[in-house]
N, C-alpha and C positions, 0 to 999 in steps of 0.2 A: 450707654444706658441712661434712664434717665432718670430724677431723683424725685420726686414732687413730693412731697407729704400734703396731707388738707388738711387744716387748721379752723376749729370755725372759733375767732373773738367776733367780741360784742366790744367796742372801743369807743367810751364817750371823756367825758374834761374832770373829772372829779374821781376822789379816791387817790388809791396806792397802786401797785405793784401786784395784782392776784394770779398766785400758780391754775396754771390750767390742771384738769382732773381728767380720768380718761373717761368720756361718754358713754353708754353700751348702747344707748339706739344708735347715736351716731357710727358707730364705731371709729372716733378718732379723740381727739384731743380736745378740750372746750374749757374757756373760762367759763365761769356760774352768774356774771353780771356785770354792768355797765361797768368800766371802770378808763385810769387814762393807759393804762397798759396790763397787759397778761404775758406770763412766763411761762413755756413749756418746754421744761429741762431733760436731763439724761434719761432719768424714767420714765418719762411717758415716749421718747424720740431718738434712744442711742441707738445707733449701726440703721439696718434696713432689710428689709425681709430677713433672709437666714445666715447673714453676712457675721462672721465674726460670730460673737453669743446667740445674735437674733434680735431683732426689733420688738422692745415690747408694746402687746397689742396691736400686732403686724395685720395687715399691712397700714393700719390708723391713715384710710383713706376715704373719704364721703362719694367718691365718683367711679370707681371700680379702678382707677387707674392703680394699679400697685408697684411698687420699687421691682427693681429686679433681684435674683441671688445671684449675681458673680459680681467677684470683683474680691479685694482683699479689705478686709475691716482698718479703718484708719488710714488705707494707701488710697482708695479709692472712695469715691462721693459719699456719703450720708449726712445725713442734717444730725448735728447732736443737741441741738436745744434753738428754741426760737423766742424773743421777746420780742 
């Protein structure tokens, strides 16, 4: 199966470090502005679909492509944070 999450950053040369927040138009994960990197950690991207606890704000995809549910939480693929 296959894993994708979408992510939308916005990634320019100035600033810090800013946590992504979860979107609700988007319905996925999104930094709030330029910055030279964004963090999106366990909260917004642990496990995937219904794997283990559950992905929160599943499937936090922009293109319909959604994770799949099998598989074992932690043996098998998911993204647990992205910077």
């Amino acid at each position: 199966f296959d894993d994708v999450d979408d992510l939308v950053f916005v990634v320019g040369s100035g600033g810090g470090i800013l946590a992504a927040t979860y979107d609700d138009t988007l319905k996925a994960p999104k930094c709030s502005s330029v910055t030279r990197a964004c963090y999106a950690g366990p909260s917004l991207l642990k496990s995937r679909g219904t794997v283990g606890l559950g992905e929160p704000n599943a499937p936090n995809t922009i293109d319909q492509c959604e994770d799949g549910n099998e598989g074992e939480y932690l043996v098998d693929e998911s993204i647990e944070s992205i910077k």
